[in-house]
MINU-563057 format. One record per atom (N, C-alpha, C): residue in one letter; x, z, y. Coordinates in pm, whole numbers, plus 50000, padded with zeros to 5 digits. Each point is the difference from the previous one (the first is absolute). Layout:
<sites>
aXZY...
</sites>
This chain:
<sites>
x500865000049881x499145000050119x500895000050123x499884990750099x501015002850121x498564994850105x499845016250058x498914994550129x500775002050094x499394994150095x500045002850162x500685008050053x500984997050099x500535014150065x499175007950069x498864996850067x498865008850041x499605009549883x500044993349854x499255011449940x500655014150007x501255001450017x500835011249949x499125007850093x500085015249939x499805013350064x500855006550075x499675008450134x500805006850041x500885011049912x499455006149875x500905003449969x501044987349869x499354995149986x500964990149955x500974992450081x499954998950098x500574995550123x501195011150023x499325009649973x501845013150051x500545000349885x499525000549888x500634999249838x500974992249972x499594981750059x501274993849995x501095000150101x499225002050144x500875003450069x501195009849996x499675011749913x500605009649958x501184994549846x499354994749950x501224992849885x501434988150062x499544994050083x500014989950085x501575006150094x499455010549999x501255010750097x500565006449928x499385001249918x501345007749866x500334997049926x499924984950002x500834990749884x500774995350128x499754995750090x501354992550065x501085012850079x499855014249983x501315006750029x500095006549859x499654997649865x500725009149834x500024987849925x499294989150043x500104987649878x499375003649856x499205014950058x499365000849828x498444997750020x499905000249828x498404999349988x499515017050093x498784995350005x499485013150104x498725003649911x500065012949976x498715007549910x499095002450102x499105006049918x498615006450074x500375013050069x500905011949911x500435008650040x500494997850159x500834993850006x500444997050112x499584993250099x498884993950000x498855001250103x499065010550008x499765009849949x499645015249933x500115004750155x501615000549964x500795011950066x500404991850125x500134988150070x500414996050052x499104994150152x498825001549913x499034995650096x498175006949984x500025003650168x498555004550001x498794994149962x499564995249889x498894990749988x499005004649931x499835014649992x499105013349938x499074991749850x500874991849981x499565002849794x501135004649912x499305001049908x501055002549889x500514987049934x500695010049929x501254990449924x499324983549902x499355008449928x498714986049951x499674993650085x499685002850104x498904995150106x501324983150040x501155009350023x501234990550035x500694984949897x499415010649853x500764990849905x499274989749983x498245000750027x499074987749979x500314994250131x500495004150079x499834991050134x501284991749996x500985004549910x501324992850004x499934989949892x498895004549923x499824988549875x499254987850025x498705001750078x499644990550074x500794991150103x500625008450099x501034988850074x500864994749909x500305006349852x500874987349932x499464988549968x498615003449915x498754992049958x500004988350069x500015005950232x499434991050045x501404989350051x501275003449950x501124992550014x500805006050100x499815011750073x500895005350122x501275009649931x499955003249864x500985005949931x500094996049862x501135002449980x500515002849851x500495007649928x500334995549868x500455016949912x501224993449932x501155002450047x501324992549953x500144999649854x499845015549988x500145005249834x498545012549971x500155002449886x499265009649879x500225013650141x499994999850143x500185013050048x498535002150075x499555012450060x498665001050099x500374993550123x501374994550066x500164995650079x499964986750043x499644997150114x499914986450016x500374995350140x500794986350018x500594997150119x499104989450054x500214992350156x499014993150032x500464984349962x498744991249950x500374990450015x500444987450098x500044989949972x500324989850126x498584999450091x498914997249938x498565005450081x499945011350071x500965016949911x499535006850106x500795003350073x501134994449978x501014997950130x499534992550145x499324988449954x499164993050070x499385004850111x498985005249919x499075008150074x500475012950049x500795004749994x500565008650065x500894997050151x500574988349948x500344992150176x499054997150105x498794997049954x499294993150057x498795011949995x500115009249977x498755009750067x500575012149987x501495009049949x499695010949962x501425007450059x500644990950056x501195006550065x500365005850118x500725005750017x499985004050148x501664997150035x499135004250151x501334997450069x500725006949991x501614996449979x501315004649985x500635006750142x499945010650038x500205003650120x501975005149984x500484987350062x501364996850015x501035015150073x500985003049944x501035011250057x499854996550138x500855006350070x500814999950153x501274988149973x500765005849876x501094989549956x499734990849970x499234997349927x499534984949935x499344992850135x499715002150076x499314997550145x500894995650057x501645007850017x500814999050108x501044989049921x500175000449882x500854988749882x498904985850051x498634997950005x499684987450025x500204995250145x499865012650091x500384996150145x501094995950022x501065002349950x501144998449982x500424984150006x498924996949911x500034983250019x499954995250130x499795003650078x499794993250157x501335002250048x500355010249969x501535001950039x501194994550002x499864993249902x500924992149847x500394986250094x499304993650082x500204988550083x500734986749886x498694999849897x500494988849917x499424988150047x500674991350021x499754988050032x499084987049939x500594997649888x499134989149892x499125006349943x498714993449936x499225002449926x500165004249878x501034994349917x500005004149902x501005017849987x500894999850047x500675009650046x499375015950007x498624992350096x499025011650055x499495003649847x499004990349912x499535002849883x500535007149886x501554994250004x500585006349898x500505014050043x500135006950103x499955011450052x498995009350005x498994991249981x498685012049991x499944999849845x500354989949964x499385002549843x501535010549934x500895000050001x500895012250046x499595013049989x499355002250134x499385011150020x498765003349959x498854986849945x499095003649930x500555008049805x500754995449955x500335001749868x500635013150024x501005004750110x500355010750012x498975018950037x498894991750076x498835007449995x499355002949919x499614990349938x498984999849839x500695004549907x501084997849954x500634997649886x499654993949892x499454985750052x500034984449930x500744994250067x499844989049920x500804987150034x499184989950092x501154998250132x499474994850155x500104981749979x499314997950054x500064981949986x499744995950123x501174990550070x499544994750085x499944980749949x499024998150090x499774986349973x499414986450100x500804990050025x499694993950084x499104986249938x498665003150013x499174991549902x500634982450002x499644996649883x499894979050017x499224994350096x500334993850055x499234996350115x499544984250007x498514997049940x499934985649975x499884989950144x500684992750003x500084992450135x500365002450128x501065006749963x500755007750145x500774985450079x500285003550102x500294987050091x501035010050103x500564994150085x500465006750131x498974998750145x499905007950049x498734998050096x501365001250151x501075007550000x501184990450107x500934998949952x501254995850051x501535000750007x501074998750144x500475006349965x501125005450127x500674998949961x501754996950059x501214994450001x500655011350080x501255009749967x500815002750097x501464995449971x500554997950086x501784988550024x500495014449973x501084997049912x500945008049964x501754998750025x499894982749922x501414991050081x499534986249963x501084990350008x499854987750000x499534994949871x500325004849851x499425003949888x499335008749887x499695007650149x499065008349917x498645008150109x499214998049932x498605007350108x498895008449879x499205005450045x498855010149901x499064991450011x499004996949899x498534995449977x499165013750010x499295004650094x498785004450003x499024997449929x498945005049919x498994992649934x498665010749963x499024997250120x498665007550009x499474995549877x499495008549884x499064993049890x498575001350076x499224995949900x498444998749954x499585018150018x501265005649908x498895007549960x500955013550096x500484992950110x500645007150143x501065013149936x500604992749948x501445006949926x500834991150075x501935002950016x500834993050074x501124996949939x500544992250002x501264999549926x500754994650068x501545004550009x500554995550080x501624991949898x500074987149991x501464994649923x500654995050069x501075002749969x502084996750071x499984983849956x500244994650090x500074985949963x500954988050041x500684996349909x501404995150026x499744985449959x500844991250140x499984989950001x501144986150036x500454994249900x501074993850025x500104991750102x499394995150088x499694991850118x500195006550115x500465005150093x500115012250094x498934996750049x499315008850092x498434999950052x500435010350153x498704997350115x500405005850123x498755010549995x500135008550102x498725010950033x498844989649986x499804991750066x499194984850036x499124995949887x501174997949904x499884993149865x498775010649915x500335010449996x499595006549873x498385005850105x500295001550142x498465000350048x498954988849941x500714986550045x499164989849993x499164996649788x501045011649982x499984998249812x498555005850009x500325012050063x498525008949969x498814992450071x500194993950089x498934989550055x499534993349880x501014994649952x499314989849889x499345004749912x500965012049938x499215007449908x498775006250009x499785005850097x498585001150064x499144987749987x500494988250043x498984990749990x499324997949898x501014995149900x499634993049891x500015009349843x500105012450000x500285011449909x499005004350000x499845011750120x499185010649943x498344997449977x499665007249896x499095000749952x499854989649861x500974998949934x500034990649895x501125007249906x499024998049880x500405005649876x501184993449962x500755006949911x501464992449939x499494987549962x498625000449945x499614984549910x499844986950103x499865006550128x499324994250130x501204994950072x501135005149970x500994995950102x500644988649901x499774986950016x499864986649935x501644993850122x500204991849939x501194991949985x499544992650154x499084992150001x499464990350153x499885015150071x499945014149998x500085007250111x501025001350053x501105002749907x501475008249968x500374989450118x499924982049952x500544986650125x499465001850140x498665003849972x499675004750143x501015010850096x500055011549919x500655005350042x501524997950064x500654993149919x501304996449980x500294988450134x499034994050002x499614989450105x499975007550141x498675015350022x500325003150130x501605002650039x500885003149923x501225007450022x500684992250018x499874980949960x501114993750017x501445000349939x501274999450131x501295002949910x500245014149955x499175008450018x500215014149929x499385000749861x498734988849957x499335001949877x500885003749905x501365004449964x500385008149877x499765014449980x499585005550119x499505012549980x498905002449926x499304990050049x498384999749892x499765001649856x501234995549959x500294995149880x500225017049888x500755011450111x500715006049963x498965012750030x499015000550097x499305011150022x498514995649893x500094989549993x498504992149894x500415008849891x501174999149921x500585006849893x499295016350004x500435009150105x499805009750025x498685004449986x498944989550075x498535003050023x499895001449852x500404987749938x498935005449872x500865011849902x500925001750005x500565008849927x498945015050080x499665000850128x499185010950028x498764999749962x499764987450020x498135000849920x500215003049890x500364995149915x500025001749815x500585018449980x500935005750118x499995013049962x498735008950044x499574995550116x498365002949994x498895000249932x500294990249947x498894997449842x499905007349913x501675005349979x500125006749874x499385013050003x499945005650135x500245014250037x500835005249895x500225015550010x500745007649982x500025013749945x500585008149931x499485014349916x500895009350015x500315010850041x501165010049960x499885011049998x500225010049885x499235009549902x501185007050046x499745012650062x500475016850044x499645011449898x500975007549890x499695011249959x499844997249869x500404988649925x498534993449892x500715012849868x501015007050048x501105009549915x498815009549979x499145005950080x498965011550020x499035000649829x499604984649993x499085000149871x499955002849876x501775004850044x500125006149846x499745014749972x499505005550113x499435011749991x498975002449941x499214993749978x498914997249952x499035000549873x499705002849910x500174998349847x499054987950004x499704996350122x498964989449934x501074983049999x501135006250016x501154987649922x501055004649943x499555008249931x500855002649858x500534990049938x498894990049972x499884994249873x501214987550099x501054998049936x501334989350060x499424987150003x499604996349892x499114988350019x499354991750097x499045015049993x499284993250147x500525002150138x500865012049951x500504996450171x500274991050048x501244993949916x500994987849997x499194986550021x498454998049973x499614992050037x499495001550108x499815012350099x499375003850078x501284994750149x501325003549917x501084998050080x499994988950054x499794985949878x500084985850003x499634996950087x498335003949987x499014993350121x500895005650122x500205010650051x500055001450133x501444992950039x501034999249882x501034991650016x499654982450044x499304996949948x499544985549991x498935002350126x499375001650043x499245007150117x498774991950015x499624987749896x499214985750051x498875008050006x499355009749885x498715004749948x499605005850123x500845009550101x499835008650043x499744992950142x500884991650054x500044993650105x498624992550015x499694992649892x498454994350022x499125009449954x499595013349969x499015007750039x499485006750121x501425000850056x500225002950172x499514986550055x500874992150019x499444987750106x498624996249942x499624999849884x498124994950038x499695011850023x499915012550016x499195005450038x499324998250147x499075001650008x498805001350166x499895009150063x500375011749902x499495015350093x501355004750066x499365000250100x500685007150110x500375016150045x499445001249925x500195015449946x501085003549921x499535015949963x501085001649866x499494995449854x500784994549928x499674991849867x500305013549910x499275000449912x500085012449895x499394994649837x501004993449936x499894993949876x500605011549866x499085006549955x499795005649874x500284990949892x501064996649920x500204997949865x499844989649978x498784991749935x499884987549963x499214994750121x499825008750119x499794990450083x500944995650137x501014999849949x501424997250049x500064984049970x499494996849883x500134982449912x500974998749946x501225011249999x501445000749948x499855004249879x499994994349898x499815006449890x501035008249968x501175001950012x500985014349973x499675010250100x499065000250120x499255014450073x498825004649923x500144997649874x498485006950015x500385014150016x500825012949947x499955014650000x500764998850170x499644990550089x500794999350131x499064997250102x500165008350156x499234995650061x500504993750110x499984992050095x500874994350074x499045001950164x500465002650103x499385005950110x500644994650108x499384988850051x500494993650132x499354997750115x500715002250120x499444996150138x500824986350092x499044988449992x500584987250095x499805006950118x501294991750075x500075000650156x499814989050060x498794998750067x499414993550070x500254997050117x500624987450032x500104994350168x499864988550045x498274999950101x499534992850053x499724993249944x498855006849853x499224998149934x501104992449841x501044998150035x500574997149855x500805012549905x500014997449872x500845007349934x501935000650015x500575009850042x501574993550074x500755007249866x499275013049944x500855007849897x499195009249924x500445006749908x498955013149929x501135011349980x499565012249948x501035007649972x499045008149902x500125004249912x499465002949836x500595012649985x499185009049884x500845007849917x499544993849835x500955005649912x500054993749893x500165014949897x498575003749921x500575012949930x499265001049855x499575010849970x499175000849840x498504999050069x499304998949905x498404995950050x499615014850031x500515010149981x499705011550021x500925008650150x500474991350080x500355000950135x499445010350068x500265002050091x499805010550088x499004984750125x498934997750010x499074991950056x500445004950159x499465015950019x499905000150120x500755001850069x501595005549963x501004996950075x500614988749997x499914989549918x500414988350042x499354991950092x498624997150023x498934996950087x500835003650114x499925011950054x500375005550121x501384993150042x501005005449879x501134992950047x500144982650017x499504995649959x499964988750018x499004993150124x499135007250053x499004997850118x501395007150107x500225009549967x501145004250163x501404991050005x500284996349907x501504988549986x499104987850047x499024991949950x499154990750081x499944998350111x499605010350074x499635002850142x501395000950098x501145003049908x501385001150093x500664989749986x499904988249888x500514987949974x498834994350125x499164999750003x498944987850135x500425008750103x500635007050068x500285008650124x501654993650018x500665003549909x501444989850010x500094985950036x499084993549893x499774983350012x499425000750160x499065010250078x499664996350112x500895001750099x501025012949972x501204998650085x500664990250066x500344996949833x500954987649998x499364992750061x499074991250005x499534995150061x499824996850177x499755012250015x500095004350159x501244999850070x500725003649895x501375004150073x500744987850038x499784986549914x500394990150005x498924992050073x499385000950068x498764991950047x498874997549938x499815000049895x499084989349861x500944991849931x501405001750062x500494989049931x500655006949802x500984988650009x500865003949872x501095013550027x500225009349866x500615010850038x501625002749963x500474988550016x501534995850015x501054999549858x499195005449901x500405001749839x501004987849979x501124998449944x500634989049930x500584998949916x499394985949900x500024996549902x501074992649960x501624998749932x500614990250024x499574988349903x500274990250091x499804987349868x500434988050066x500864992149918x501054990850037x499404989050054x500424988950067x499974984349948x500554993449965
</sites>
């Protein structure tokens, strides 16, 4: 029988809530006794054991082994996110460790992410993920040129999805302040807003054409563009702490860890559950509804950062399905809120423009 989350009872409602909290700080099955003694809910002990037998009945628990105890399942983990938790009311320290981030004066995006996810894994004690989603049809929306010497100047490059990149760019032809302005003219013209697939051979001549006797530069920053789109595409993954999970007994078993390792080594599974996602919120995937088939005893807990309405990054925790919910929530909503306060810095501080990061890369 699995009804309705409306059907449950208020006291069925504190019963699991009560297992729910004492399986994710002992990792054991939880008796009746110990909702007995543990909680005011003026029945007796029977009264508890039919009410714990029914929430198994109705799928919100289980009975691992031959014991009276029983832990919650992926349903009533579920339902416990989504109606029965409370808020995690954060230290002074853990408060002043995320403020801290503003302090930090990190520059790039990714930099910023992998720093919170850092300090997310160090808070929780899971494993922190930062991640810069795949991004289908990213384009450059500007480009800027600054003169460095006669062979060498920086490519500026505003994306789509208003990330910046900045590459060192070397050129055997000597070039003037003049030269590499009039580059970004062109490039502006005939570039932005066109996908790697989009920037076609009759554009590249166009291009090559405004520039005249300088067109060998074109040749050499064209290279560059797409080497940045295609790293855009790929997005990006990098796992903080992942040492923590062996604390755990719920990866004992070597096996599965080791496949658990793979995936996040290989990162594809993980990277496209993040980038399709829609919600803008915090993502909270219980077990098999992760789509990873080596998470199922895993829950994975992420928040995208959102700017000017696109997805730019996420930052995750990664732990046993039996996690600590409400301090990760929290921590991950206050690292959120200090990653979009930085990105607005940066921002400001530089005009709206790009925030001076550099990338080397040859021609």
């Amino acid at each position: 029988m699995n009804l309705e989350k409306r059907g449950l009872s208020e006291r069925k409602k504190q019963i699991l809530k009560a297992i729910v909290n004492a399986h994710i700080e002992g990792g054991e099955p939880v008796g009746s006794k110990y909702i007995l003694q543990n909680q005011q809910l003026g029945c007796s002990s029977a009264t508890i054991r039919n009410e714990m037998a029914e929430l198994e009945e109705m799928g919100y628990l289980e009975q691992p082994h031959a014991s009276a105890g029983r832990v919650p399942s992926e349903l009533g983990y579920r339902f416990y996110v989504d109606t029965l938790i409370e808020r995690y009311a954060m230290t002074t320290g853990e408060i002043a460790q995320i403020n801290n981030l503003l302090k930090a004066k990190i520059g790039e995006l990714d930099q910023i992410l992998l720093a919170a996810s850092h300090l997310a894994s160090n808070l929780t004690n899971y494993t922190g993920i930062a991640i810069k989603p795949r991004v289908r049809s990213v384009s450059i929306s500007k480009f800027e040129t600054i003169y460095l010497e006669p062979d060498h100047f920086i490519l500026v490059a505003v994306t789509s999805t208003g990330a910046v990149k900045s590459k060192h760019v070397r050129v055997e032809r000597a070039v003037t302040q003049a030269t590499v302005a009039r580059l970004a003219t062109a490039l502006n013209e005939h570039l932005t807003g066109l996908t790697a697939d989009e920037i076609t051979l009759p554009i590249i001549m166009e291009t090559e054409a405004q520039m005249g006797a300088d067109a060998s530069a074109v040749g050499t920053v064209i290279k560059i563009v797409y080497g940045l789109l295609s790293e855009l595409d790929e997005g990006e993954m990098r796992v903080s702490g992942i040492d923590r999970l062996l604390q755990y007994p719920e990866y004992s078993d070597v096996g599965q860890l080791q496949e658990l390792l793979g995936t996040l080594e290989k990162k594809d599974d993980i990277l496209d559950l993040v980038s399709r996602s829609e919600n803008e919120g915090i993502n909270v995937l219980i077990g098999s509804e992760s789509e990873v088939k080596v998470m199922n005893n895993s829950a994975l807990v992420f928040k995208p950062i959102v700017q000017n309405g696109k997805t730019v990054g996420a930052i995750g925790i990664l732990g046993p399905r039996r996690m600590d919910y409400a301090k990760v929530l929290a921590t991950l909503e206050g690292l959120s809120g200090n990653i979009a306060d930085i990105i607005h810095a940066n921002k400001q501080l530089n005009g709206g423009d790009h925030n001076g990061g550099n990338e080397n890369n040859g021609g």
